[in-house]
C-alpha positions as CSV (number, residue, x, y, z in Angstrom):
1,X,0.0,0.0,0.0
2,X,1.7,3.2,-1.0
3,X,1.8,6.2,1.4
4,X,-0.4,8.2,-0.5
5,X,-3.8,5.9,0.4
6,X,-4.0,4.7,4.2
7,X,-5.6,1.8,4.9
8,X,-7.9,1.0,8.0
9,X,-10.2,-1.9,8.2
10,X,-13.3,-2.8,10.7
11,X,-15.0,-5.8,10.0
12,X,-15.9,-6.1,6.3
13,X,-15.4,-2.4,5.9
14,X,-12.2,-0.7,4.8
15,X,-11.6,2.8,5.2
16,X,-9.1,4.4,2.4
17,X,-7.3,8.0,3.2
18,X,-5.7,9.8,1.1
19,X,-2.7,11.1,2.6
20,X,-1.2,13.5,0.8
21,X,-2.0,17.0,3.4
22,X,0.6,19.0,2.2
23,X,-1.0,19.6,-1.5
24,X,-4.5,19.0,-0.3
25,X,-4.9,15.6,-1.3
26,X,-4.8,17.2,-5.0
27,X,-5.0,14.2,-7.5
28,X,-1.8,14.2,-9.2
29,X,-0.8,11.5,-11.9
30,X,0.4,9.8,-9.2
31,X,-2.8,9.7,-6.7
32,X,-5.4,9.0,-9.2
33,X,-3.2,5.8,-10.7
34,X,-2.5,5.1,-6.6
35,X,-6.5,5.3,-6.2
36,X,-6.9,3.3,-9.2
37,X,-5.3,0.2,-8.5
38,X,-5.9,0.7,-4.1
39,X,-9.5,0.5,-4.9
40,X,-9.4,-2.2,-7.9
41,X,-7.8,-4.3,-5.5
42,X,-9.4,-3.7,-2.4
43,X,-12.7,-4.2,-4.1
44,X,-12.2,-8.1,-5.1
45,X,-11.4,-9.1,-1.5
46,X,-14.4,-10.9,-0.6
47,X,-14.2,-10.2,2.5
48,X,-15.1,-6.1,1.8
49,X,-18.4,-5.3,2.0
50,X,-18.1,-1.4,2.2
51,X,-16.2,0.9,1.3
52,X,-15.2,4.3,2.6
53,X,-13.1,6.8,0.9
54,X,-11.6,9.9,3.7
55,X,-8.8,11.9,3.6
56,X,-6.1,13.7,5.6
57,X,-5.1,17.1,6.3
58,X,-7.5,20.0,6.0
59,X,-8.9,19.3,2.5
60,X,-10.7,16.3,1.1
61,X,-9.3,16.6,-2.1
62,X,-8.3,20.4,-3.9
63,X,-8.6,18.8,-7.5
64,X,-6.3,18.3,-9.8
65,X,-2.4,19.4,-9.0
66,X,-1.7,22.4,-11.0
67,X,2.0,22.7,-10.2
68,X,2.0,20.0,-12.1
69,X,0.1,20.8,-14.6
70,X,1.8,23.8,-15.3
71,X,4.9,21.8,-15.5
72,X,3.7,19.9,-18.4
73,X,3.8,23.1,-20.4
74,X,7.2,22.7,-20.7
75,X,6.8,19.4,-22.7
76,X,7.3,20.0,-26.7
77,X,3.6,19.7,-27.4
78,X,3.1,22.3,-24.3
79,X,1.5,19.9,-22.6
80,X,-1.2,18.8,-24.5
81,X,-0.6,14.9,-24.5
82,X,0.3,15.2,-20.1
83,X,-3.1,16.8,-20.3
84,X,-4.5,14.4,-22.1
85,X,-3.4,11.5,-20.5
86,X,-4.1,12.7,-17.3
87,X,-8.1,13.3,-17.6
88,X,-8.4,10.3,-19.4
89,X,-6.7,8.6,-16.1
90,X,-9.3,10.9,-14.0
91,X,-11.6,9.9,-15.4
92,X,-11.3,6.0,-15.6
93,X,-10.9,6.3,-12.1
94,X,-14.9,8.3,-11.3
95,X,-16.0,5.6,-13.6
96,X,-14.5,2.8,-12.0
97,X,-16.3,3.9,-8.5
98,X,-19.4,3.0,-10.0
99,X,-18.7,-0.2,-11.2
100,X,-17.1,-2.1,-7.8
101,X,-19.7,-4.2,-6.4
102,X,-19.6,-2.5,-3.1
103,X,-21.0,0.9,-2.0
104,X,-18.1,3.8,-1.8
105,X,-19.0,6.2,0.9
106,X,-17.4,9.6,1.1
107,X,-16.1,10.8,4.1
108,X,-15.5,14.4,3.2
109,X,-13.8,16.2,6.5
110,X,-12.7,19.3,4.4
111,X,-13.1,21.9,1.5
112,X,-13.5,19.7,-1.9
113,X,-13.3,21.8,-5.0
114,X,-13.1,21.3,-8.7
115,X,-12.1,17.5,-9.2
116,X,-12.4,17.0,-5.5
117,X,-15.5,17.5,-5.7
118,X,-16.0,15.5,-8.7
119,X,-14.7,12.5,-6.6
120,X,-17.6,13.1,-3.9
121,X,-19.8,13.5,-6.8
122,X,-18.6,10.2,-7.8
123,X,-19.0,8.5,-5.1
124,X,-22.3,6.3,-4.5
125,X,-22.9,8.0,-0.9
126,X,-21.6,11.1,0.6
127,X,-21.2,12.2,4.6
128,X,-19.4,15.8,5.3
129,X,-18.6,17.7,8.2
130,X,-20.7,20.7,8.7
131,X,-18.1,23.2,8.3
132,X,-17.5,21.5,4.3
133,X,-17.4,23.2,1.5
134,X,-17.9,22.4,-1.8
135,X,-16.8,24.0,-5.2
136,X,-16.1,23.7,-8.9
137,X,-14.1,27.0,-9.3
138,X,-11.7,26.4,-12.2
139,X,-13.3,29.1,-13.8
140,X,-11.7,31.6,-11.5
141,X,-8.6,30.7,-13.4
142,X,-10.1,30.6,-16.2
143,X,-10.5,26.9,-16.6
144,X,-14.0,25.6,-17.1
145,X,-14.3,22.5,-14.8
146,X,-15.8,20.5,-17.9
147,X,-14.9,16.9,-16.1
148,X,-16.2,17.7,-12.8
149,X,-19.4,18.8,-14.6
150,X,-20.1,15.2,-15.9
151,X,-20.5,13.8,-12.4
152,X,-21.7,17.1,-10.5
153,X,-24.5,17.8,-12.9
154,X,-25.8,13.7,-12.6
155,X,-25.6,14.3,-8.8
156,X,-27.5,17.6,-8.4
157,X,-30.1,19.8,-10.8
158,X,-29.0,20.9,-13.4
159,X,-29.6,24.3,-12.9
160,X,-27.5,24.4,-9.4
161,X,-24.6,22.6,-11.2
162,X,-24.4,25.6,-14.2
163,X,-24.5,28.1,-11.6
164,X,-21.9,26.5,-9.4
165,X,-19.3,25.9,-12.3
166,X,-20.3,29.5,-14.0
167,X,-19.3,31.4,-11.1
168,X,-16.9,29.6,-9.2
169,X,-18.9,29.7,-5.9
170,X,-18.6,27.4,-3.0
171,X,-22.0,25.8,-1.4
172,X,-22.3,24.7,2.3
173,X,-22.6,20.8,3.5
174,X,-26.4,21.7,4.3
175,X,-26.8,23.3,0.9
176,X,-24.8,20.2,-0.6
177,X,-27.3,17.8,1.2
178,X,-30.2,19.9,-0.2
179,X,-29.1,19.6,-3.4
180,X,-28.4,15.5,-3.2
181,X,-24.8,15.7,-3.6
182,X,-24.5,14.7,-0.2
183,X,-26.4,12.0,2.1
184,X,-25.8,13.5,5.5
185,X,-23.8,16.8,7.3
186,X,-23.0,15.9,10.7
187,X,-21.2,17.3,12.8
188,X,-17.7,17.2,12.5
189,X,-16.8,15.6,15.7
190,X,-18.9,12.9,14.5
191,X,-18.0,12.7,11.5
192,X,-15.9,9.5,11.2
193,X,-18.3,7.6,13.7
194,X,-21.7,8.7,11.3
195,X,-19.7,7.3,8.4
196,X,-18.8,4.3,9.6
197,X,-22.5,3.9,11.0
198,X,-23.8,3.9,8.2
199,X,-21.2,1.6,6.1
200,X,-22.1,-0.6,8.7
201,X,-25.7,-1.1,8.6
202,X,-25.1,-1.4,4.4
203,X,-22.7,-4.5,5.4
204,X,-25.2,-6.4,7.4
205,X,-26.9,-6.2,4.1
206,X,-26.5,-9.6,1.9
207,X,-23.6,-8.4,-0.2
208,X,-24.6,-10.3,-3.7
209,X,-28.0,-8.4,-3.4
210,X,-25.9,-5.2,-2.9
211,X,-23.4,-5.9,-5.7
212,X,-26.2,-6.8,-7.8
213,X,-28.7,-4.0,-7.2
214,X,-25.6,-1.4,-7.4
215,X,-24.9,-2.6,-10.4
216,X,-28.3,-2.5,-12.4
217,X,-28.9,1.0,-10.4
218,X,-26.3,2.3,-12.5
219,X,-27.7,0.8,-15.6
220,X,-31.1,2.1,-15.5
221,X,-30.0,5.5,-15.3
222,X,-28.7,5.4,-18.9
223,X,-32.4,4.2,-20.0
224,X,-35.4,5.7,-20.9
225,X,-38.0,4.7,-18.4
226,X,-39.3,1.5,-20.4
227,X,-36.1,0.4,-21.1
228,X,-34.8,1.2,-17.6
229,X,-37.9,-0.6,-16.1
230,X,-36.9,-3.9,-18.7
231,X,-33.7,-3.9,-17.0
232,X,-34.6,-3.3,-13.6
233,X,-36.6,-6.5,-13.8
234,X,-34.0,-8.6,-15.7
235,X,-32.3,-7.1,-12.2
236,X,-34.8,-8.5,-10.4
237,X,-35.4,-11.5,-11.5
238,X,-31.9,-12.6,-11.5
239,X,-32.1,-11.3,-7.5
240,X,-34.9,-13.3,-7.0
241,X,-33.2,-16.6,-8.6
242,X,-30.3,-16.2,-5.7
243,X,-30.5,-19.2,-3.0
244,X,-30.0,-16.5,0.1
245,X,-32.9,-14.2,-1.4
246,X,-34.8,-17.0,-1.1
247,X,-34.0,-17.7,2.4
248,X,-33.8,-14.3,3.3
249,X,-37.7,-13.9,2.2
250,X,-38.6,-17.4,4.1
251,X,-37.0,-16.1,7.5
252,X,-39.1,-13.1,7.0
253,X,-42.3,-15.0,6.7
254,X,-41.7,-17.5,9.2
255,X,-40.2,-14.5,11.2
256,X,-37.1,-15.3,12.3
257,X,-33.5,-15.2,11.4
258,X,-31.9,-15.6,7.6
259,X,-29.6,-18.6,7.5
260,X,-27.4,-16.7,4.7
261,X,-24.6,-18.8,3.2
262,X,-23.2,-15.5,3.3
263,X,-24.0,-14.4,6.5
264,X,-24.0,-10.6,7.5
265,X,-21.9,-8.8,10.3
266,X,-24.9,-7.4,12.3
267,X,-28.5,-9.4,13.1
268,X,-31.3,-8.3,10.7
269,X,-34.2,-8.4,12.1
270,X,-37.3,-10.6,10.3
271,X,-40.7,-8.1,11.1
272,X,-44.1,-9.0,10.3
């Protein structure tokens, strides 16, 4: 595990940090491809049920690293393939978020701004700190955040997302929750113990159910609502066809206990 992610597990959920304080937790070539592969791997332990993504230092993430950026002007094309090559890898890695089979739960403890706040975007759940804010604010630079726009304006309406990345300006955790682009703003001395709450109750959850429904989640939205709907039941169907589903809804008739082949970290309870 490389020095830029810290790792932390509790039971069948692993907590990720990015640890790099001293740029803000920008993502560099070198923290996106580190992300990449820490959560690739992480996510086909079997053992993982959850996971959540937090970070060090006073920032969640600042976006991209633009010392570094700047450096690639240097290069004979003045930086045009660096640049290149570098949202391309960004952006493989928001994708690849939505495609583990488990949740990925933000754990956002500081400002998160331009691709920063992309990631949160990204992310299938989101818990701040109150004191969080949030931003797309390239354009103050002059560079319209055009990346961060493909996840920000599929988390919130569309309207708020223009007017964030138009002007620059920063939104509150309450305003963020408001707008959907965040679950929950706690406080921020709870902040870690909320998250991990919540991954928890998500991993007492029969994980094949979770990997599956995360999954065809993700495909509906692409759909128009008869073709989403057509999936969504090829979804559900195939749920329905798994051996612990069907225990699972037995227990909860004969109210008592699931006997899960895969058995979950907490006891669900079987109500009437």
């Amino acid at each position: 595990m490389s020095d830029l992610i810290l790792r932390h597990d509790t039971g069948q959920v692993t907590r990720l940090v990015l640890n790099s304080p001293q740029n803000y937790n920008a993502l560099s070539a070198e923290m996106i491809a580190t992300l990449y592969t820490t959560l690739a791997a992480v996510s086909a332990e079997p053992d993982v049920r959850v996971i959540i993504l937090g970070a060090n230092g006073k920032a969640f993430c600042a976006g991209h690293d633009l010392r570094q950026m700047q450096a690639a002007r240097a290069n004979r094309d003045g930086g045009r393939a660096g640049y290149a090559a570098l949202f391309e890898g960004c952006s493989q890695l928001m994708q690849l978020i939505g495609t583990l089979p488990q949740p990925v739960i933000a754990e956002v403890q500081g400002i998160a701004t331009a691709a920063g706040c992309q990631l949160v975007a990204s992310c299938d759940l989101a818990v701040a700190a109150e004191g969080v804010r949030f931003g797309v604010n390239g354009i103050d630079v002059g560079l319209f955040c055009s990346t961060p726009a493909v996840a920000l304006s599929r988390a919130v309406p569309r309207k708020a997302a223009f007017e964030m990345l138009v002007t620059g300006d920063f939104i509150t955790a309450p305003e963020a929750q408001r707008l959907g682009l965040i679950n929950r703003a706690v406080a921020a001395t709870g902040l870690e113990a909320e998250t991990m709450a919540l991954a928890q109750q998500i991993a007492a959850k029969l994980p094949t159910a979770i990997a599956m429904g995360k999954r065809g989640f993700y495909e509906q939205l692409g759909h128009e609502p008869a073709d989403a709907y057509e999936a969504a039941a090829d979804t559900m169907v195939a749920n329905m066809m798994l051996s612990d589903t069907d225990e699972g809804i037995t227990a909860f008739l004969e109210k008592r206990r699931p006997g899960w082949a895969t058995p979950p970290d907490a006891t669900t309870k079987a109500e009437a």
